[in-house]
Each structure stands twice: as structure tokens, then as C-alpha cells.
C-alpha positions as a printed Julia matrix, in Angstrom:
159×3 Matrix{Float64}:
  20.46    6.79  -12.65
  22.1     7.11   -9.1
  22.07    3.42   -7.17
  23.14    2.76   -3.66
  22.4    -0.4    -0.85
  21.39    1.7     1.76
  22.05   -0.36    5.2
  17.97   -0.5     5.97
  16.16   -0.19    2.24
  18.64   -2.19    0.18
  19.44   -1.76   -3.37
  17.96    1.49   -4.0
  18.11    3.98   -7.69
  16.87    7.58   -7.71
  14.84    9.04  -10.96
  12.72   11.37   -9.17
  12.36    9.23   -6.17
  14.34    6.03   -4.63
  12.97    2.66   -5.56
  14.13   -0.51   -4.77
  11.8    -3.9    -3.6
  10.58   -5.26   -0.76
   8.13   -8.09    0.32
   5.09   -7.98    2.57
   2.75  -10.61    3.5
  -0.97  -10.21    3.01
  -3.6   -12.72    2.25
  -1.83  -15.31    3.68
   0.75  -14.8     0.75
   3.91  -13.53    0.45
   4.27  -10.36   -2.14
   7.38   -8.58   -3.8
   6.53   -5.03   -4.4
   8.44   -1.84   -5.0
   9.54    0.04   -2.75
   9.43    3.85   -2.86
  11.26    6.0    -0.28
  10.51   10.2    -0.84
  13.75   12.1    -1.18
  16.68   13.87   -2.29
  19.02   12.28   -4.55
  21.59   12.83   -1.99
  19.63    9.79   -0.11
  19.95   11.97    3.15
  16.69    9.86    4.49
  15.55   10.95    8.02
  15.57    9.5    11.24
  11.53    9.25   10.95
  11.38    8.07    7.43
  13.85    4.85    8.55
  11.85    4.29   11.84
   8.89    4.31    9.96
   9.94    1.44    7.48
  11.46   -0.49   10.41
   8.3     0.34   12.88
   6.6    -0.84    9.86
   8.49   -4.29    9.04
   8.55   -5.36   12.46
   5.08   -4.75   13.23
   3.65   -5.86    9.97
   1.71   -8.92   11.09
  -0.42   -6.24   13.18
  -0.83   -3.54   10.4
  -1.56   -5.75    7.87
  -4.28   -7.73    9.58
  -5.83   -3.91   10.1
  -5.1    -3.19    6.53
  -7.32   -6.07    5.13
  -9.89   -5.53    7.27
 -10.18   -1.89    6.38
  -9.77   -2.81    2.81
 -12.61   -5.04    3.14
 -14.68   -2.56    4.98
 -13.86    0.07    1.97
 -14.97   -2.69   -0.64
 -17.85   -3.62    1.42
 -19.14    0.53    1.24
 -18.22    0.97   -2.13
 -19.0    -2.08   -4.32
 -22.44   -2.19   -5.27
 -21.44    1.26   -7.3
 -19.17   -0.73   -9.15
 -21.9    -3.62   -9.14
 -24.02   -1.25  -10.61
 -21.63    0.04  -13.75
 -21.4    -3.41  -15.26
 -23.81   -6.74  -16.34
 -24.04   -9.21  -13.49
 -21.34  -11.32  -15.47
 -18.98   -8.58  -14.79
 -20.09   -7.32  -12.03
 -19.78  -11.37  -10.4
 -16.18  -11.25  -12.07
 -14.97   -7.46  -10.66
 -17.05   -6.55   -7.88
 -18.54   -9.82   -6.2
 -20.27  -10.07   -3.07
 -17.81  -11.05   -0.59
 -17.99  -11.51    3.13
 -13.79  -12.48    3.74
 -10.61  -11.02    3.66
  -9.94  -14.42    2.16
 -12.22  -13.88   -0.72
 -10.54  -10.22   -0.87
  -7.25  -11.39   -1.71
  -8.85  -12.79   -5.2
  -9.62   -8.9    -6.04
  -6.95   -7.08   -4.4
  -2.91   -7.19   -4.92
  -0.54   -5.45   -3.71
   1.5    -3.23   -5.56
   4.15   -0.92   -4.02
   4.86    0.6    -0.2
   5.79    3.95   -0.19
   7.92    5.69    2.89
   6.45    9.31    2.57
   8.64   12.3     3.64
   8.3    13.68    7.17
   6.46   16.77    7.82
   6.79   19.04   10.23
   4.77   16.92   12.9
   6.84   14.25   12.64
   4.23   11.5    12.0
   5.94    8.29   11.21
   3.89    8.16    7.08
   3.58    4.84    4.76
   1.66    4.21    2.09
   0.64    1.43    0.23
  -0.9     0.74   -3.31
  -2.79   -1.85   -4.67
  -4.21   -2.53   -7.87
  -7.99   -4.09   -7.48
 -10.67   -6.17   -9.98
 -13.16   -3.3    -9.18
 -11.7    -0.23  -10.13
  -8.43   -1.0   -12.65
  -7.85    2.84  -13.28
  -7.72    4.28   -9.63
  -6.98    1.16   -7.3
  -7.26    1.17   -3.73
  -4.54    3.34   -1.37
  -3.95    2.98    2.43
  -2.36    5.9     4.17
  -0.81    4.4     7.11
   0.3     7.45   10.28
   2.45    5.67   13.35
   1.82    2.34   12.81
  -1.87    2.91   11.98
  -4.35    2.85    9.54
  -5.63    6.34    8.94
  -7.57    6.09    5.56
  -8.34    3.91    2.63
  -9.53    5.26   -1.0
  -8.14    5.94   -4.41
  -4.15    4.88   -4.76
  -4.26    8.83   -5.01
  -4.16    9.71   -1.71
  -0.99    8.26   -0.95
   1.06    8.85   -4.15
């Protein structure tokens, strides 16, 4: 296993992809996660992928606060499905009715930030990954384009 401290991402090793940690704030709360950056073992990153992760880390305050309240929006379409699935004493435990992003931070955590490769339109990509009370197989993923929230679903679409 290749490891380097990369002058922006840190202590980074490569097995199939660079990983390393990094901490975010959501929920009020302060969260270590891992941190995945797409590429070559060579750790050739480009231009893009760094401004992303810096665009990202400097404007996080912003793109979190979107974040949660997409989240919440995404719970708040989904959750009576889940609701549905279970007793009420599960479905009060995975899937309760909420009307926060306070009370979302009880069923939602925060689980790794991904810096996606750059395609050829140059969109600045992150993603992140949470794991969630409602849905322990699939979790939630945000796909994040310049600085902004473009979609929230499955962890899927952004791994």
C-alpha cells in the first residue's frame, strides 16, 4: 500500500483509490470521516479535483447548511415508505416524524467525502455518504457540482 502527505489532502494510501480523513461539521457537531480522492496511484490529482476540496472546505458552513436541508427534504418525501415497512415501534425508532434538521442529526451520520474525478466539463464533483436509521443497507448520498447541491438519494449515486 502506497502512502504519501499530499500538501492539501494529508496523509493519504492508495488500494484502488486514495483515502485518508478529514472532518466536517454538520448538526452542529464536528465529524471525522474518510476521505476518498479518485485517482491514479501516481497521485497526479488535478487542478479541479484540489479546487474542489478547497472550494469545498472553505465554503463548508454554506454547503452544509444546504446539505441538511436537502437531506431533510429527501427524508421528509421518502419516510412514510420506510414508516410503512416496519411496526410503529420501529418505525418511531428508524423513520420518525421529524420537522428539524436538529432532529435529523439523531438519524443521519456522516460517513465519508469523496473528491470525484473531473470529466470532461470540468465541474468541480464531491460527494458525500452517510449512513441513516431508515435505510441501513443503501444510506443516503449527496452529489455535490461547484459548490452546490445537485441531488440526494441512495449512497449509490455518488460512489
Amino acid at each position: 500500500m502506497k502512502k504519501i502527505n499530499d500538501d492539501l489532502f494529508g496523509e493519504i494510501e492508495f488500494d484502488l483509490y486514495w483515502s485518508g480523513k478529514t472532518s466536517i461539521v454538520m448538526f452542529g457537531k464536528k465529524h471525522e470521516i474518510i476521505l476518498s480522492i479518485d485517482g491514479e496511484e501516481d497521485a497526479n490529482f488535478s487542478p479541479i479535483q484540489r479546487e474542489a476540496y478547497t472550494n469545498f472546505m472553505t465554503n463548508m458552513g454554506e454547503i452544509m447548511n444546504a446539505v441538511e436541508l436537502d437531506i431533510l427534504e429527501y427524508y421528509e418525501e421518502n419516510f412514510e415508505e420506510y414508516r410503512d415497512m416496519a411496526d410503529e415501534a420501529e418505525a418511531d425508532r428508524i423513520a420518525p416524524v421529524i420537522n428539524t434538521v436538529e432532529e435529523l442529526g439523531n438519524l443521519v451520520i456522516p460517513t465519508q467525502l469523496i473528491v470525484r474525478r473531473v470529466r470532461k466539463n470540468g465541474v468541480r464533483r464531491i460527494g458525500l455518504v452517510f449512513d441513516c436509521t431508515w435505510d441501513i443497507d443503501n444510506g443516503v448520498g449527496v452529489r455535490i457540482e461547484d459548490e452546490k447541491v445537485e441531488e440526494v438519494d441512495y449512497q449509490d449515486i455518488v460512489l
